[in-house]
C-alpha positions, 0 to 999 in steps of 0.5 A: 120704270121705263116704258117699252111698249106704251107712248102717250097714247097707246101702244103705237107703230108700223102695222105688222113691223111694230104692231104684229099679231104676237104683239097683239095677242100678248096685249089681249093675254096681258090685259086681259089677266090684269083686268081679270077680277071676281068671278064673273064673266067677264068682257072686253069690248073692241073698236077699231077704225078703218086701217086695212091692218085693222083685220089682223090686229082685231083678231090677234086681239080675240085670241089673246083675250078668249085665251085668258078666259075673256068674252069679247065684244067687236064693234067694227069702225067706231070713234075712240071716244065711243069705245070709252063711253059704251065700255062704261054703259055696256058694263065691260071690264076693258075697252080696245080701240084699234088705231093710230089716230091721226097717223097714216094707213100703214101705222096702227095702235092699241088704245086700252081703256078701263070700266069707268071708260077712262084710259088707263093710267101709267101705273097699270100700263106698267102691270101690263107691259111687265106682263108682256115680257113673261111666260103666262102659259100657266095663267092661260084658260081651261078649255072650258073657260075659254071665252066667246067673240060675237060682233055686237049691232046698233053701237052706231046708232048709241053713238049717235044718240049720245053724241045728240044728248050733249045738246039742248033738245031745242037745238037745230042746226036746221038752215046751217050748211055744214061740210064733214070731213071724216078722214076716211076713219073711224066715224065716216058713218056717225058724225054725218047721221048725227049732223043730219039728224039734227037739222044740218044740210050736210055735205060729208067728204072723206066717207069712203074709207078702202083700207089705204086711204085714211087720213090721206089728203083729208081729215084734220091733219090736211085741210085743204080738201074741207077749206075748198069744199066750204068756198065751193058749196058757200057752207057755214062751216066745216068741220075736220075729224082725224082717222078715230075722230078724237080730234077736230079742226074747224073751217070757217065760211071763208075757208080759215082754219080754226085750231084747238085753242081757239076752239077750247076759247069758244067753248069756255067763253061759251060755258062761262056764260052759261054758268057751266064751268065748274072752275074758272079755267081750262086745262091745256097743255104746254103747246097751246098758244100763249095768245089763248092763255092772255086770252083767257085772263081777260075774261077772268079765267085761268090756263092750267098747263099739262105735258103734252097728250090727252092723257095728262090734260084729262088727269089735271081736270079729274084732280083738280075739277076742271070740265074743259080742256084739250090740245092745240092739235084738237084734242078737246076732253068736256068731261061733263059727257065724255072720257076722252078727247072727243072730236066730233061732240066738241065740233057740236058745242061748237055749232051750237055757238054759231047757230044761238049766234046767228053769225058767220063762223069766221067771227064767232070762232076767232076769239083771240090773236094767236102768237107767231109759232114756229114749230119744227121736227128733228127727226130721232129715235129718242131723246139722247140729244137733249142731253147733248151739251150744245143741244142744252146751251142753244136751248138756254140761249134761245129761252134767254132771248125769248125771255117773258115776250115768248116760250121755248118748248123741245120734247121728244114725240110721244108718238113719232121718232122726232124731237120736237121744237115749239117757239112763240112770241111777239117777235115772228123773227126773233121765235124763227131764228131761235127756232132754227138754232136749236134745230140746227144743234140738234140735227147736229148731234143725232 
């Protein structure tokens, strides 16, 4: 069946243009009915980040769930992966978190999560998408059986306390200076406490959220603020969270980016030492860098394969018994304490790492050589020209002259109007130009 509402992450758009308050109150009825189970009292929790769209959505929202008879509990700003964790500790039927993650201010999103604080599989987004397109007057609430909103104290403070637990009591991170990048989003409050409370000299930018300014020139989609700041006050490391804070980028002392992959190398490596993995492997997904994946078999581990989205990586390690896992864009899921992707406890594993170490980020966190990769957007509304016989024949071409030495990905985005189009290999010149032709053939049949 095919999706009308639902991406890879969410329900995701242009604020008040896709993502409009009858959307939003349709989402909360739908959802709502279809977690509607016995006959307790049941609740909702909702989070969101600092979009100015956040207000409009989060009260749409509490209307559509209080309609079909559901108590909601509003968080105000806090990381996606804390709406997964306190959904499940708080005992409630459903979890929202409202954002669009990594995406700009005018873009928001619907993020749903069960009561185990798992996101929802594709089957039950289907019950709540047919649910969407139907006439649920009749389903409505008595008068007498409308549900109740309150806004709920201290969720931070929890967050903090669990995100610290996913670490040894013995660990300080005392004499390491650390810059925080929040994105102007969801945890410009959180991860800085945290870090303070466990020792750090922290030095914490993209903390001043306005509404308009999340994930603007900051965060761990535009590193050029953190990289300065580190060389600027000689910190140890600096660490990027997107608008949510369900993804991470690392920096270095020298002011050198450290993406998910070699993050998901320094954790496993990490873990396989301890004795903590509980397979030998990690989950990632197809854009991962084969250089992580050559990488890992020297150290006798396997690289398991997802499509693209943190949804996939997370149902390959639930059914096959991984606990690491994540994405190149910094997606990183260690399900020994999380539900989901979780920037901010994965930078901490990280830390960790340096801090045992005593030595410089730059030589810890480079495990590994990464591939030359190329990767470019086609701009479209779906993924129609991919069927386009040009489009199908410079995509065979192209894997033909890559052959063992390199990989060819195109796939339509999950979250944006683009196709895109990965290549890596041994050859920067060769992975560039097959790159480009299936670009250009592409472009051509848009």
């Amino acid at each position: 069946m095919e999706r009308r509402y639902f991406g890879t992450d969410g329900i995701r758009g242009r604020a008040n243009r896709v993502i409009t308050p009858e959307l939003a109150l349709k989402v909360g009825q739908a959802a709502g009915l279809t977690f509607r189970n016995g006959d307790h009292r049941h609740r909702v929790l909702i989070g969101k980040d600092t979009r100015l769209s956040g207000y409009m959505i989060e009260n749409a929202l509490v209307a559509g769930f209080t309609s079909v008879g559901m108590d909601v509990l509003l968080t105000g700003p806090i990381p996606t992966p804390a709406v997964g964790v306190l959904a499940r500790s708080m005992r409630a039927d459903l979890g929202v978190m409202i954002s669009a993650s990594h995406n700009p201010y005018d873009d928001n999103g619907i993020k749903l999560f069960g009561p185990d604080g798992y996101k929802l599989s594709d089957e039950v987004e289907l019950e709540i998408e047919a649910l969407l397109d139907a006439d649920l007057t009749k389903r409505l609430a008595k008068s007498s059986d409308l549900g109740r909103a309150r806004r709920i104290d201290g969720v931070q403070d929890r967050y903090i306390e669990f995100a610290k637990l996913t670490l040894p009591r013995a660990i300080s991170f005392e004499g390491l200076r650390v810059v925080i990048d929040c994105a102007n989003g969801a945890a410009y409050k959180v991860a800085p406490g945290a870090l303070w409370e466990m020792g750090a000299d922290v030095i914490a930018i993209g903390v001043e959220p306005n509404g308009f300014n999340i994930n603007k020139d900051c965060g761990s989609t535009d590193l050029a603020a953190l990289r300065n700041k580190v060389r600027e006050m000689r910190a140890d490391i600096g660490i990027a969270l997107d608008g949510d804070a369900d993804r991470v980028m690392i920096v270095d002392e020298r002011g050198q980016v450290v993406d998910g992959d070699q993050v998901l190398a320094v954790i496993a490596e990490s873990w396989k030492e301890d004795a903590r993995l509980q397979r030998p492997g990690v989950v990632a997904t197809v854009m991962s860098n084969l250089g992580l994946e050559r990488h890992l078999k020297t150290l006798g581990l396997d690289l398991v394969r997802t499509p693209v989205g943190d949804r996939y990586v997370l149902e390959r390690m639930r059914s096959d018994g991984y606990n690491v896992g994540g994405e190149s864009s910094g997606h990183i899921i260690l399900s020994d304490y999380t539900t989901t992707g979780d920037g901010f406890v994965a930078a901490l594993q990280v830390l960790s790492v340096v801090k045992r170490a005593g030595k410089p980020a730059s030589e810890i966190c480079r495990r590994f050589e990464p591939l030359p990769q190329v990767l470019k957007n086609v701009r479209c509304k779906n993924g129609a020209p991919l069927e386009n016989a040009a489009v199908r024949s410079a995509i065979a071409s192209a894997e033909r002259r890559l052959g063992r030495a390199g990989r060819l990905i195109v796939r339509p985005s999950g979250t944006e109007p683009v196709i895109r189009v990965m290549g890596e290999g041994d050859d920067p010149t060769l992975v560039e130009t097959v790159v480009d032709d299936v670009v250009e053939a592409l472009s051509a049949a848009v």
